[in-house]
HTML snippet that shows the backbone in 3Dmol.js (N, CA, C, O; Angstrom):
<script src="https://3Dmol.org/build/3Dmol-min.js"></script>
<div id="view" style="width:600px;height:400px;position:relative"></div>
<script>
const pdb = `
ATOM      1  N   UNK A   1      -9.915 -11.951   5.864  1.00  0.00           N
ATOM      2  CA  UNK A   1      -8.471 -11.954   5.743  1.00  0.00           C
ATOM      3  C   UNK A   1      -7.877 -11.298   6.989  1.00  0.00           C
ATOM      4  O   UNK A   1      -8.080 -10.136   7.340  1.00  0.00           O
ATOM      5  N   UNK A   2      -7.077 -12.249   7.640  1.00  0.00           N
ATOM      6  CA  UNK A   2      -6.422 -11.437   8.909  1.00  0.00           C
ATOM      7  C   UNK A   2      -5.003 -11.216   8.521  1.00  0.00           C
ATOM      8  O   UNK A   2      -4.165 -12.082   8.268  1.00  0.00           O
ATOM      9  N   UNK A   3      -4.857  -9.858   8.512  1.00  0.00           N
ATOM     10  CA  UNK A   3      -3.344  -9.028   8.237  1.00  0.00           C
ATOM     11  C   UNK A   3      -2.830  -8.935   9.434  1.00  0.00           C
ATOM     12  O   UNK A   3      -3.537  -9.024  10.438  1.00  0.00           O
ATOM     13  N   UNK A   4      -1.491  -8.738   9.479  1.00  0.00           N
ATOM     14  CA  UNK A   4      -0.739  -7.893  10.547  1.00  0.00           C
ATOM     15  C   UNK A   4      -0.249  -6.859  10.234  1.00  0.00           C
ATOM     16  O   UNK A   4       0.400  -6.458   9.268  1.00  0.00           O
ATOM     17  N   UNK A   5      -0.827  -6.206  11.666  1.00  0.00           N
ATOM     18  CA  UNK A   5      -0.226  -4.443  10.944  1.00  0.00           C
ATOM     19  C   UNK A   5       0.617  -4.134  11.665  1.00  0.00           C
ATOM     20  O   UNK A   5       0.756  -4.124  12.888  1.00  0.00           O
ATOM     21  N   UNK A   6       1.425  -3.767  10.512  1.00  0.00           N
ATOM     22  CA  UNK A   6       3.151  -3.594  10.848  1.00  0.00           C
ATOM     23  C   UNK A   6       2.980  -1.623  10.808  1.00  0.00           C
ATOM     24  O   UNK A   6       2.098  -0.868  10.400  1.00  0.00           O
ATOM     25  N   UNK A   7       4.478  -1.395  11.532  1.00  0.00           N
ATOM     26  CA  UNK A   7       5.114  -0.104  10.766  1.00  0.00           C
ATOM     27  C   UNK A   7       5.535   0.477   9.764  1.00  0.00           C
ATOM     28  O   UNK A   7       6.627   0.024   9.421  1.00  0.00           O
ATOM     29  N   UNK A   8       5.165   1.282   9.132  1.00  0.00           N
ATOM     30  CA  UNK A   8       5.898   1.817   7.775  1.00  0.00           C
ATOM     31  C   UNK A   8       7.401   1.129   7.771  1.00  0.00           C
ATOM     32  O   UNK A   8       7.814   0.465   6.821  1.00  0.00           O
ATOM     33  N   UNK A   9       8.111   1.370   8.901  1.00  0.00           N
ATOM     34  CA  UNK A   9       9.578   1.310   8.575  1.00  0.00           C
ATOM     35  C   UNK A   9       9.803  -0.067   8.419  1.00  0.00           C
ATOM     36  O   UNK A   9      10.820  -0.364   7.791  1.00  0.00           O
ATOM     37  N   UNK A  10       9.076  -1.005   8.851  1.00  0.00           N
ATOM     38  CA  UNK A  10       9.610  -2.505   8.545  1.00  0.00           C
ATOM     39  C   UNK A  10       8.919  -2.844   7.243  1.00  0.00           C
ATOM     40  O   UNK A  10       8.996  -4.069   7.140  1.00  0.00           O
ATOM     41  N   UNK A  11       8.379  -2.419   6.359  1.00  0.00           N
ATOM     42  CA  UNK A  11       8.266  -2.840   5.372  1.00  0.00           C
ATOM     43  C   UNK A  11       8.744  -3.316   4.301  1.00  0.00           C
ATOM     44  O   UNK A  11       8.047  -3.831   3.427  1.00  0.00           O
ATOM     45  N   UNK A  12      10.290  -3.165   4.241  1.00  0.00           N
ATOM     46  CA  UNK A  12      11.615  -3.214   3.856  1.00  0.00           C
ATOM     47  C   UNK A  12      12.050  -4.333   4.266  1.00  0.00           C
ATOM     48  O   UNK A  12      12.983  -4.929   3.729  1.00  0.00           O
ATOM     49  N   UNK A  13      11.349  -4.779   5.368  1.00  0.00           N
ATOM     50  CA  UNK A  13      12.379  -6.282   6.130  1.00  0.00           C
ATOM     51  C   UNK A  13      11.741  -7.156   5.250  1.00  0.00           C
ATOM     52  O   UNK A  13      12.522  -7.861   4.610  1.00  0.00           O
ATOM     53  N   UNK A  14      10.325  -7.353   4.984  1.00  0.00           N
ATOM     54  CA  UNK A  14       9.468  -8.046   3.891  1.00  0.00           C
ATOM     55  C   UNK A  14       9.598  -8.324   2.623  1.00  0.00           C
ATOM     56  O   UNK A  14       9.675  -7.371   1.848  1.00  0.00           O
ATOM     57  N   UNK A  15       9.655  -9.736   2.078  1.00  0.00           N
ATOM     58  CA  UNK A  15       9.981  -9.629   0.871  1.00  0.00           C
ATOM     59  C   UNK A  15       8.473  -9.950   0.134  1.00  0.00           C
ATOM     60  O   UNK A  15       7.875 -11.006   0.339  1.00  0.00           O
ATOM     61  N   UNK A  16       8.004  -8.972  -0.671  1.00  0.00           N
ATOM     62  CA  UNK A  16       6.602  -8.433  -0.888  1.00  0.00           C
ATOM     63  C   UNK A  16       6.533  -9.094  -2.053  1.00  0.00           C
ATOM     64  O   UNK A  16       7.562  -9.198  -2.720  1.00  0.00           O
ATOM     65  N   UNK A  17       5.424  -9.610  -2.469  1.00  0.00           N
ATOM     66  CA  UNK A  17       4.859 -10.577  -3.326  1.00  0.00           C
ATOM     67  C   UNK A  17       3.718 -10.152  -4.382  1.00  0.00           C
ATOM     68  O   UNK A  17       2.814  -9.453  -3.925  1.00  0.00           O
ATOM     69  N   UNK A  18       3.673 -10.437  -5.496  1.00  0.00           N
ATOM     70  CA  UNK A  18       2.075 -10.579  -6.390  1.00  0.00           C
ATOM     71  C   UNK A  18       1.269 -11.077  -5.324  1.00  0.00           C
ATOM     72  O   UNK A  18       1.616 -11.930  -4.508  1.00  0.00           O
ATOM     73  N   UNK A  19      -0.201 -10.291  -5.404  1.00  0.00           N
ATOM     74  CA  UNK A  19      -1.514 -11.170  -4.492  1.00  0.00           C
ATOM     75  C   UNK A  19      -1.813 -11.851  -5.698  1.00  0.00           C
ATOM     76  O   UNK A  19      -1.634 -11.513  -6.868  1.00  0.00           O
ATOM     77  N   UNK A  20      -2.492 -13.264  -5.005  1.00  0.00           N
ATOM     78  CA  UNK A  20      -2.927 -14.041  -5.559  1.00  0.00           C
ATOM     79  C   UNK A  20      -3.761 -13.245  -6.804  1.00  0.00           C
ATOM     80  O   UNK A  20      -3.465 -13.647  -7.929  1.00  0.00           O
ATOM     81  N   UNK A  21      -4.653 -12.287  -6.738  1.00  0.00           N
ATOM     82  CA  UNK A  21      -5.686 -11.227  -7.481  1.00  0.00           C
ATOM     83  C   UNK A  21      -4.880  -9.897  -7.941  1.00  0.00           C
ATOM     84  O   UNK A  21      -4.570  -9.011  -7.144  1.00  0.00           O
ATOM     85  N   UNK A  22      -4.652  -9.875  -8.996  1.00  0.00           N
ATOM     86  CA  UNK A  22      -4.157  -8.977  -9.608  1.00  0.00           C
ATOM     87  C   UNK A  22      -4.607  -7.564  -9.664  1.00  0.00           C
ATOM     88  O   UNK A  22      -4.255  -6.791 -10.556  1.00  0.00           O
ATOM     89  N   UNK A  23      -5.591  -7.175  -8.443  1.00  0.00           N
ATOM     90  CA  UNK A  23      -6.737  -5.959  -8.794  1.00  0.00           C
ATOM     91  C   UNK A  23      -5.944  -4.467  -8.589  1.00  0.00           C
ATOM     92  O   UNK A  23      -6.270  -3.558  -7.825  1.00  0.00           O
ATOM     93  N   UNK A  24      -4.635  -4.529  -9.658  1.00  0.00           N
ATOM     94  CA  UNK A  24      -4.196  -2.714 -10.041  1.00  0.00           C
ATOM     95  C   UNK A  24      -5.218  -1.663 -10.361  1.00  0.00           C
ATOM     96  O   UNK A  24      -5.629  -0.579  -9.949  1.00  0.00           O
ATOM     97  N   UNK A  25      -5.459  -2.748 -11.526  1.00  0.00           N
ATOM     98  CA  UNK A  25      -6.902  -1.635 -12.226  1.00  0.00           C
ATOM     99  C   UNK A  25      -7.608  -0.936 -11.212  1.00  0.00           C
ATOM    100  O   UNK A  25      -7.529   0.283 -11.057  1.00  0.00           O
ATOM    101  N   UNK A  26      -8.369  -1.779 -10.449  1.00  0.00           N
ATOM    102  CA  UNK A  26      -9.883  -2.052  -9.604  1.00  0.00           C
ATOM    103  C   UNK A  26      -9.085  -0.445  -8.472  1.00  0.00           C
ATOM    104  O   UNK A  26      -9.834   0.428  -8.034  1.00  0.00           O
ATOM    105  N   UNK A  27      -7.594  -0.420  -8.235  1.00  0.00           N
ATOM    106  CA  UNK A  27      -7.329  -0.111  -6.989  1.00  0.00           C
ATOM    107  C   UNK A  27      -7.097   1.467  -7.398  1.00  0.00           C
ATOM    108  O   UNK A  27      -7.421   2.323  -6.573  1.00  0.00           O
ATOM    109  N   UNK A  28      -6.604   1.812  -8.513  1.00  0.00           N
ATOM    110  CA  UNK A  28      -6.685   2.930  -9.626  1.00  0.00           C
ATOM    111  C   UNK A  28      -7.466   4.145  -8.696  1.00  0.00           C
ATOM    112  O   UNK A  28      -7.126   4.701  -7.651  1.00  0.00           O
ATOM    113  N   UNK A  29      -8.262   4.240  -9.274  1.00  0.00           N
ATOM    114  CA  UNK A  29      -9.043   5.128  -8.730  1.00  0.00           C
ATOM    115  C   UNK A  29      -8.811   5.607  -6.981  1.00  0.00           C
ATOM    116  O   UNK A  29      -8.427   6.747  -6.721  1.00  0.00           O
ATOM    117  N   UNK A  30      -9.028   4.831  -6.137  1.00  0.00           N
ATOM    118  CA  UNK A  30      -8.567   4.983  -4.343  1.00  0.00           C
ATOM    119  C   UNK A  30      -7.348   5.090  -4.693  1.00  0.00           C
ATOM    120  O   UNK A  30      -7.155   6.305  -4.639  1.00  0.00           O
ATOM    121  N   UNK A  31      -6.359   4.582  -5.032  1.00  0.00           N
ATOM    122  CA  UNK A  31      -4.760   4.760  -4.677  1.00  0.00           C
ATOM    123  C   UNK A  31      -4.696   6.463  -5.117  1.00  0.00           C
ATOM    124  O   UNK A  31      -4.020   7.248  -4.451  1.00  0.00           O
ATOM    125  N   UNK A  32      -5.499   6.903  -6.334  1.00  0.00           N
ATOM    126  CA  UNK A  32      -5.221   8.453  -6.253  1.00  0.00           C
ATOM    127  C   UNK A  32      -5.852   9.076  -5.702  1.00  0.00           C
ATOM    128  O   UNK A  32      -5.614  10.258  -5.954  1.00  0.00           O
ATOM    129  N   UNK A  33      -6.878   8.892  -4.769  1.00  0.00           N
ATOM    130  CA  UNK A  33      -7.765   9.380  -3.677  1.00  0.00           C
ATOM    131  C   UNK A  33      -6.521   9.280  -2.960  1.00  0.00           C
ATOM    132  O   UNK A  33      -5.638  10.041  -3.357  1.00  0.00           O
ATOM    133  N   UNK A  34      -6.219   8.449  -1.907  1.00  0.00           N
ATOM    134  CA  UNK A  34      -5.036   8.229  -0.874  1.00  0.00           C
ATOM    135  C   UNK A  34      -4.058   9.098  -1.673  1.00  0.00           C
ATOM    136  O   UNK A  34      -3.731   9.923  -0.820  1.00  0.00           O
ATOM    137  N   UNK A  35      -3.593   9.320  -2.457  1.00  0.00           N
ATOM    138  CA  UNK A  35      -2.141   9.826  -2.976  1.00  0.00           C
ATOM    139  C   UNK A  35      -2.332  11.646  -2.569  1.00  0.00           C
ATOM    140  O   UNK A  35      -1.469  12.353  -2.049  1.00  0.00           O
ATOM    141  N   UNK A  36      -3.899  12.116  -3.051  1.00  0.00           N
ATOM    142  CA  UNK A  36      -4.735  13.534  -2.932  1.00  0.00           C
ATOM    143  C   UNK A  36      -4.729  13.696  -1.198  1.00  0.00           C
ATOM    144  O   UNK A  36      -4.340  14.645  -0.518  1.00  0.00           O
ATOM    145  N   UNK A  37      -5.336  12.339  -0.768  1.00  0.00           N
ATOM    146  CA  UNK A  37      -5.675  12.414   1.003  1.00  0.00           C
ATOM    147  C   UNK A  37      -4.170  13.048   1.629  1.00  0.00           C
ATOM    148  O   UNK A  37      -4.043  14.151   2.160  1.00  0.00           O
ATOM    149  N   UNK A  38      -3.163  12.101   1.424  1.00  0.00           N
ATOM    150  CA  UNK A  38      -2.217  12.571   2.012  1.00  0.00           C
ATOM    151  C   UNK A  38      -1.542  13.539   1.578  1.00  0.00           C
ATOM    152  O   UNK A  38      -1.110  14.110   2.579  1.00  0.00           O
ATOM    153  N   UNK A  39      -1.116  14.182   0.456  1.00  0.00           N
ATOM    154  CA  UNK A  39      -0.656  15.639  -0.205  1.00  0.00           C
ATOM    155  C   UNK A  39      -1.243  17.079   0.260  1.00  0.00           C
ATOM    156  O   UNK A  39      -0.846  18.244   0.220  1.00  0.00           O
ATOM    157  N   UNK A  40      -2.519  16.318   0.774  1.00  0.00           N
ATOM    158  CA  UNK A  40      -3.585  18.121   0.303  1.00  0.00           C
ATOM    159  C   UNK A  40      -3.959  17.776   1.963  1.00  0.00           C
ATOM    160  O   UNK A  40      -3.781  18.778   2.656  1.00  0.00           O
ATOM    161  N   UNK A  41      -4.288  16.949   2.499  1.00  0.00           N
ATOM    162  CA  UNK A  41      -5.011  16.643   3.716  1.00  0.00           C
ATOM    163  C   UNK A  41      -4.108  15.909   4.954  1.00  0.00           C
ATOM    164  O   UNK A  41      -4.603  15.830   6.078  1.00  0.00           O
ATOM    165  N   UNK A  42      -2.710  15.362   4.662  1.00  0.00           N
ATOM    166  CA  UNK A  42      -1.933  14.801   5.838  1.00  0.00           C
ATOM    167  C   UNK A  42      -2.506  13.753   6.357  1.00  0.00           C
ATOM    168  O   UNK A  42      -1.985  13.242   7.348  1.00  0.00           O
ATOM    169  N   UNK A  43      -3.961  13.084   5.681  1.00  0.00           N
ATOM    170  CA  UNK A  43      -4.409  12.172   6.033  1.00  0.00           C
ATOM    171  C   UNK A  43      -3.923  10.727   5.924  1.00  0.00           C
ATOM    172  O   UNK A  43      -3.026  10.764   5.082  1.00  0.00           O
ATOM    173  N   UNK A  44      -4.121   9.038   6.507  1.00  0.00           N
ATOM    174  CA  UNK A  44      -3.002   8.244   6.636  1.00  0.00           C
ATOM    175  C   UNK A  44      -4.706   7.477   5.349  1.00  0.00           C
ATOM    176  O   UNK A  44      -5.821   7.882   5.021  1.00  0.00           O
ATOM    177  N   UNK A  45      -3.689   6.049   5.046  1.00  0.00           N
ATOM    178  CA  UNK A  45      -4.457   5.151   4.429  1.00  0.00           C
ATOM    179  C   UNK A  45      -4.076   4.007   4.798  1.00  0.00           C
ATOM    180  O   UNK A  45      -2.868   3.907   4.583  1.00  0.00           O
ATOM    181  N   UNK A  46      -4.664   2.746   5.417  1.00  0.00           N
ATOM    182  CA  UNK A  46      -4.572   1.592   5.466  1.00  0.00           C
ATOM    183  C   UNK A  46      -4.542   0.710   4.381  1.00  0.00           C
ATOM    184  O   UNK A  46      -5.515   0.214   3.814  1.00  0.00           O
ATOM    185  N   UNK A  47      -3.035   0.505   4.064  1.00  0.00           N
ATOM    186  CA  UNK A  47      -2.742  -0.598   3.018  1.00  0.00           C
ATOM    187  C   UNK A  47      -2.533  -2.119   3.172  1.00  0.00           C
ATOM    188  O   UNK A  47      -1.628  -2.573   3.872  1.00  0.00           O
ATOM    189  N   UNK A  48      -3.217  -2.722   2.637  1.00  0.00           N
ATOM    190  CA  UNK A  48      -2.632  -4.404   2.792  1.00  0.00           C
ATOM    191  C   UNK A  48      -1.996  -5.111   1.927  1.00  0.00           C
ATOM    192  O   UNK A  48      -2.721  -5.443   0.989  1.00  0.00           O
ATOM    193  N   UNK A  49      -0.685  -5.563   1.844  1.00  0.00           N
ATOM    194  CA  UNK A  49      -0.176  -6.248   0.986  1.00  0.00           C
ATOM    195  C   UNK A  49      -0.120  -7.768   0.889  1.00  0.00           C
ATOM    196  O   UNK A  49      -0.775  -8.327   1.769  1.00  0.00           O
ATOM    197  N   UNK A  50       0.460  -8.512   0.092  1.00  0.00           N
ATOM    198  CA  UNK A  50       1.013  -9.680   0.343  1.00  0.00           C
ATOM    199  C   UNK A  50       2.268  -9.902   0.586  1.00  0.00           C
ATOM    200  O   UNK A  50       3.017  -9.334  -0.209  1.00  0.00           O
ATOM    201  N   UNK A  51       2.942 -10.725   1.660  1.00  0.00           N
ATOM    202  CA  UNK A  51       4.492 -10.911   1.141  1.00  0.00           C
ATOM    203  C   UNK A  51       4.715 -12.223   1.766  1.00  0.00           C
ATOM    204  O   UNK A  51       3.909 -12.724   2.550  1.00  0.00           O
ATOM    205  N   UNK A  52       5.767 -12.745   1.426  1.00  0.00           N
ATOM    206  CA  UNK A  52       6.088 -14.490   1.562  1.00  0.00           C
ATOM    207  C   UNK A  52       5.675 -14.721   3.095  1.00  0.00           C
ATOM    208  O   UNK A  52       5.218 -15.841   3.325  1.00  0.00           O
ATOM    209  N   UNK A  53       5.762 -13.848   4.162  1.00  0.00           N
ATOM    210  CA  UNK A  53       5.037 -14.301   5.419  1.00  0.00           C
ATOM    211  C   UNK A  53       3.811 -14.079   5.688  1.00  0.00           C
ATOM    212  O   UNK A  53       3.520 -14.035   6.883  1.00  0.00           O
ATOM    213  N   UNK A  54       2.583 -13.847   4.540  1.00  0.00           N
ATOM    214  CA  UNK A  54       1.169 -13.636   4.655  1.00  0.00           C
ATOM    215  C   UNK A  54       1.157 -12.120   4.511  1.00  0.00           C
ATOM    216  O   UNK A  54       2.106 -11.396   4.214  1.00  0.00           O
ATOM    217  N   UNK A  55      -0.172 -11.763   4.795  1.00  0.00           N
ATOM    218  CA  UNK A  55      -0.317 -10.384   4.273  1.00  0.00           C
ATOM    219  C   UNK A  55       0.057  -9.370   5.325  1.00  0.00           C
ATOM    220  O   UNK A  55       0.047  -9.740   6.499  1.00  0.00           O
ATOM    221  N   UNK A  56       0.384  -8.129   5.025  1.00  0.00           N
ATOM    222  CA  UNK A  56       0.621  -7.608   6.131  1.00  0.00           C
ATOM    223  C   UNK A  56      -0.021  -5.925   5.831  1.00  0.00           C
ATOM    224  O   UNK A  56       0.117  -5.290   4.786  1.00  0.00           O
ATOM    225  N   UNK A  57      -0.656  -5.524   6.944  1.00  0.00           N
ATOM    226  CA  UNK A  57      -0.906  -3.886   6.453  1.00  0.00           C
ATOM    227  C   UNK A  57      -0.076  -2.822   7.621  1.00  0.00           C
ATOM    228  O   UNK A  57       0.454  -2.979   8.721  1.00  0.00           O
ATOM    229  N   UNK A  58      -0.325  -1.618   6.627  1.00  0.00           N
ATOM    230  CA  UNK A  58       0.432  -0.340   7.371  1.00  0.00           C
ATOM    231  C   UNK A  58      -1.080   0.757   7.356  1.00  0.00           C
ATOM    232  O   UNK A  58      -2.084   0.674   6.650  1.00  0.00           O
ATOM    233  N   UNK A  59      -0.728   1.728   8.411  1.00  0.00           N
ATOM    234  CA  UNK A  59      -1.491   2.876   8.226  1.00  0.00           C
ATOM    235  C   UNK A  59      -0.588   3.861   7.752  1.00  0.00           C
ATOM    236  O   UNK A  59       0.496   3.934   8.331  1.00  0.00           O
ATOM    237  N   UNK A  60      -0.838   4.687   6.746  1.00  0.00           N
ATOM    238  CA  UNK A  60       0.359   5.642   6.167  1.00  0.00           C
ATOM    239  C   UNK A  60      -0.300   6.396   5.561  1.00  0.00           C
ATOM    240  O   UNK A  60      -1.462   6.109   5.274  1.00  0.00           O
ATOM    241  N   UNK A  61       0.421   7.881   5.105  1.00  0.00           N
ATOM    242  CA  UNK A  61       0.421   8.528   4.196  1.00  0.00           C
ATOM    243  C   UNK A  61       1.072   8.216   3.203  1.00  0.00           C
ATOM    244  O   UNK A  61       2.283   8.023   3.310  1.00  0.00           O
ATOM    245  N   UNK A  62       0.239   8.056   1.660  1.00  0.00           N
ATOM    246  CA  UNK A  62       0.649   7.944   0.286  1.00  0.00           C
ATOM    247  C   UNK A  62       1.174   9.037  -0.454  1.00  0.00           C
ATOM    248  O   UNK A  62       0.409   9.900  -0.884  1.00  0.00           O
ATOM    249  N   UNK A  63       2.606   9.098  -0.680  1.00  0.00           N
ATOM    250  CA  UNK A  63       2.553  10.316  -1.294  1.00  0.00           C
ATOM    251  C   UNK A  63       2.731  10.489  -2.673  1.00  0.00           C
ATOM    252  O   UNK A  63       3.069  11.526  -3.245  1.00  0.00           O
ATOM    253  N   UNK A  64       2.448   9.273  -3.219  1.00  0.00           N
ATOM    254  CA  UNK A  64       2.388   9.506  -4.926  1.00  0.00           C
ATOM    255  C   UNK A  64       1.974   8.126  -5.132  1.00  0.00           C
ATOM    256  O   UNK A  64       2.314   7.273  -4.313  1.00  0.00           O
ATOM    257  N   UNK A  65       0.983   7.702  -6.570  1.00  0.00           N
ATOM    258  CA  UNK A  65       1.179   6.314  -7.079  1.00  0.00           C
ATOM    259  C   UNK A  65       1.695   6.717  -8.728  1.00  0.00           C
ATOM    260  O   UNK A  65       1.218   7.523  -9.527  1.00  0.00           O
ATOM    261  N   UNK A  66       2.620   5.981  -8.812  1.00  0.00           N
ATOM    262  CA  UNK A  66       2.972   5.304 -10.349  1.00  0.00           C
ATOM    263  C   UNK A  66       2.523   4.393 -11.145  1.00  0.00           C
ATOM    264  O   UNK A  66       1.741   3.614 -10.599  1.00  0.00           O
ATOM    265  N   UNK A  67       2.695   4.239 -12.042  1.00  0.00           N
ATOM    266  CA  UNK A  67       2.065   2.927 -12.973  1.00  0.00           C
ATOM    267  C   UNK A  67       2.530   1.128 -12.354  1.00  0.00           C
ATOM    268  O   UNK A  67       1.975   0.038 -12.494  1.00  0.00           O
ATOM    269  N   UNK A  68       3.765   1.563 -11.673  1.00  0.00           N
ATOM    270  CA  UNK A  68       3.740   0.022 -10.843  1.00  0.00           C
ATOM    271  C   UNK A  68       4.048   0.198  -9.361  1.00  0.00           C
ATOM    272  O   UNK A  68       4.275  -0.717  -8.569  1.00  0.00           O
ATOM    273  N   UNK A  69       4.024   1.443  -9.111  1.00  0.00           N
ATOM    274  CA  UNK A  69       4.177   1.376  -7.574  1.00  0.00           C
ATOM    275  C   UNK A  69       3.469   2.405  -7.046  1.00  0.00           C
ATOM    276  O   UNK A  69       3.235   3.412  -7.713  1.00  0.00           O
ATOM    277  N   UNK A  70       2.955   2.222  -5.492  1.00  0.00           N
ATOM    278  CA  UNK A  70       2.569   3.050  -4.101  1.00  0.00           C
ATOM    279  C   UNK A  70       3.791   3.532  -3.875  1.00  0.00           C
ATOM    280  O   UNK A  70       4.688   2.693  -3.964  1.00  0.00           O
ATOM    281  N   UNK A  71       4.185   4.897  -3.544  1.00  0.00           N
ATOM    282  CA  UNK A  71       5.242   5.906  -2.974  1.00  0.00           C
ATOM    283  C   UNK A  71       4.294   6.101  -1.169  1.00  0.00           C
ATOM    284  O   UNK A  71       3.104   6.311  -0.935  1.00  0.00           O
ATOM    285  N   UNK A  72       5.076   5.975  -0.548  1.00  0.00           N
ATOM    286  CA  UNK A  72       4.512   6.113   0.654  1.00  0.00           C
ATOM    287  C   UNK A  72       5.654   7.205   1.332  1.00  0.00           C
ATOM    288  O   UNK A  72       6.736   7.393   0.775  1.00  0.00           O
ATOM    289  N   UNK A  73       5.365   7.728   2.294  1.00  0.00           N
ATOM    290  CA  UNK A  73       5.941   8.985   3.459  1.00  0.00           C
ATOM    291  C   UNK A  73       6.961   8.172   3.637  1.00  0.00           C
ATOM    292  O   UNK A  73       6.958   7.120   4.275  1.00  0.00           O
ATOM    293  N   UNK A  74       8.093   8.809   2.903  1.00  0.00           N
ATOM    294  CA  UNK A  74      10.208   8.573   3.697  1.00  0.00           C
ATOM    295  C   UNK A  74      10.587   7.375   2.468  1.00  0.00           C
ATOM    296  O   UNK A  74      11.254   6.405   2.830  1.00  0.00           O
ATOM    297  N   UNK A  75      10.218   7.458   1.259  1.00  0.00           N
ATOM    298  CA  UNK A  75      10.610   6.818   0.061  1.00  0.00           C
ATOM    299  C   UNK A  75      10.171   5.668   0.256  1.00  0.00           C
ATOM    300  O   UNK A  75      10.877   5.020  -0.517  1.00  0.00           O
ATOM    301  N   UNK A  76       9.161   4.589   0.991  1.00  0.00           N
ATOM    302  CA  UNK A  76       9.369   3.222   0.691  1.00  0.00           C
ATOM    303  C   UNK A  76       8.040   3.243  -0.561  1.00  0.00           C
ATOM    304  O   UNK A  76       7.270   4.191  -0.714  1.00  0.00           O
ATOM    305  N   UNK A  77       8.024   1.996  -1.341  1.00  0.00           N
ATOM    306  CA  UNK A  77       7.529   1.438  -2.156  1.00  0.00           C
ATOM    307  C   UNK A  77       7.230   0.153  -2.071  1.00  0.00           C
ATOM    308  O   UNK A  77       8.000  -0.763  -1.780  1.00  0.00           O
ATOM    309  N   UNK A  78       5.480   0.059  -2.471  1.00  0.00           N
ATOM    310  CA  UNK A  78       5.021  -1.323  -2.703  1.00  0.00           C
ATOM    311  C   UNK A  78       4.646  -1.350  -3.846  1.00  0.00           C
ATOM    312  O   UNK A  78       4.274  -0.287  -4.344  1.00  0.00           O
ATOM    313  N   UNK A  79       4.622  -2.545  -4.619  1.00  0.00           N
ATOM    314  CA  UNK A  79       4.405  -2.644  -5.902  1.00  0.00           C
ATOM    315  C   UNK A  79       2.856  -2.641  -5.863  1.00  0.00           C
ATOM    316  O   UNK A  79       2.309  -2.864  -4.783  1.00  0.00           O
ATOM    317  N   UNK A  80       2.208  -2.432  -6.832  1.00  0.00           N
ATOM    318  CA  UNK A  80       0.750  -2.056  -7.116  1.00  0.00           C
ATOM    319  C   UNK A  80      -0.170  -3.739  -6.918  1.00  0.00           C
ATOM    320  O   UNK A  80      -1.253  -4.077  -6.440  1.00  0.00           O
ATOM    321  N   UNK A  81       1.137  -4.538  -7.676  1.00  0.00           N
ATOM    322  CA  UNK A  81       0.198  -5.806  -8.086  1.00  0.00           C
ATOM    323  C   UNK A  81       0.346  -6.717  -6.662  1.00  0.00           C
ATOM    324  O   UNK A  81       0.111  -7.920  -6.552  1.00  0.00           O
ATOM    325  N   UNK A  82       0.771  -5.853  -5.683  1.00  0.00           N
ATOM    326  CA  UNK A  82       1.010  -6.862  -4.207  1.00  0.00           C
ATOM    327  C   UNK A  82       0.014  -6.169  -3.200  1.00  0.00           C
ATOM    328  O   UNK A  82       0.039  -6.462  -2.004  1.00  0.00           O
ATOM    329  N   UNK A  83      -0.870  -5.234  -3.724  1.00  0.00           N
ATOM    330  CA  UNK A  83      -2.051  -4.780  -2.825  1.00  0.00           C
ATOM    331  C   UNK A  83      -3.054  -5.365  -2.831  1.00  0.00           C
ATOM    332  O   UNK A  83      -3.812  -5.446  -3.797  1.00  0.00           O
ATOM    333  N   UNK A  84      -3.229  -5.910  -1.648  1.00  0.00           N
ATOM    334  CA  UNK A  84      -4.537  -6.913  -1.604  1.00  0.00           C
ATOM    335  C   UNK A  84      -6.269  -5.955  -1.075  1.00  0.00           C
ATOM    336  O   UNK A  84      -7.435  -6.197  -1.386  1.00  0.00           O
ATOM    337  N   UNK A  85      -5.695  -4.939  -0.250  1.00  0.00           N
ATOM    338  CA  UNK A  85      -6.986  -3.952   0.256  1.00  0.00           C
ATOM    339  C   UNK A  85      -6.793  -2.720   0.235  1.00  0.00           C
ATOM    340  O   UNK A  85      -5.602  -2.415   0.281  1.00  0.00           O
ATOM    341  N   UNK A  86      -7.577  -1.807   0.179  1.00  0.00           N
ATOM    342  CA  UNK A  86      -6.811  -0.234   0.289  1.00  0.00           C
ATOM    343  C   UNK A  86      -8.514   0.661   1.237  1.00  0.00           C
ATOM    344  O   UNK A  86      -9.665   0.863   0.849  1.00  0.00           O
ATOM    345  N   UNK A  87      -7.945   0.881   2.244  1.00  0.00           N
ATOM    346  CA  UNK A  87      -9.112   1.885   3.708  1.00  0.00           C
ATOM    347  C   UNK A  87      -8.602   2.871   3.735  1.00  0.00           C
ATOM    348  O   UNK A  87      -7.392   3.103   3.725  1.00  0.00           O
ATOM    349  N   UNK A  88      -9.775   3.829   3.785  1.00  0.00           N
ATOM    350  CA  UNK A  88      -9.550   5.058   4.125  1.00  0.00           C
ATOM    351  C   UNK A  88     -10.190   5.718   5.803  1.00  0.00           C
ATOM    352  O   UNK A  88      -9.977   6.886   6.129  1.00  0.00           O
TER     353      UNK A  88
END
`;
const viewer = $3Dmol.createViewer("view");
viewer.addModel(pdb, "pdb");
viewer.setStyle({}, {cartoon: {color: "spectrum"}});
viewer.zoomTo();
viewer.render();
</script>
């Protein structure tokens, strides 16, 4: 899968999509690793989403997950069910 990796701040210009694979569950576990990485450690996480122009990833700090969304550093939000990969 070839992503483009964008900036945190344009993630907002994107209109972000369901991935074809629904894997919230599967992502559970790492999204609160990444949520711990960046709180306790300032460390970033490589996210990949889907959105109507193909997938696109960021390197970021996570600073919270919810039951339907990634909280990332300066309020933006991706929905859970539009994460296609998650690197640490």
């Amino acid at each position: 899968m070839n992503a483009t990796l964008i900036p945190k701040e344009e993630i907002q210009q994107y209109k972000i999509v369901p991935a074809f694979v629904d894997n919230t569950e599967m992502w559970s576990k790492d999204l609160n690793y990444a949520a711990r990485l960046g709180n306790e450690f300032k460390g970033k996480t490589s996210i990949t989403f889907e959105t109507t122009q193909g997938p696109r990833s960021v390197s970021t700090t996570v600073w919270s997950v919810t039951e339907n969304y990634l909280q990332l550093k300066g309020g933006t939000t991706i929905p859970l069910n539009a994460i296609i990969d998650v690197h640490f």
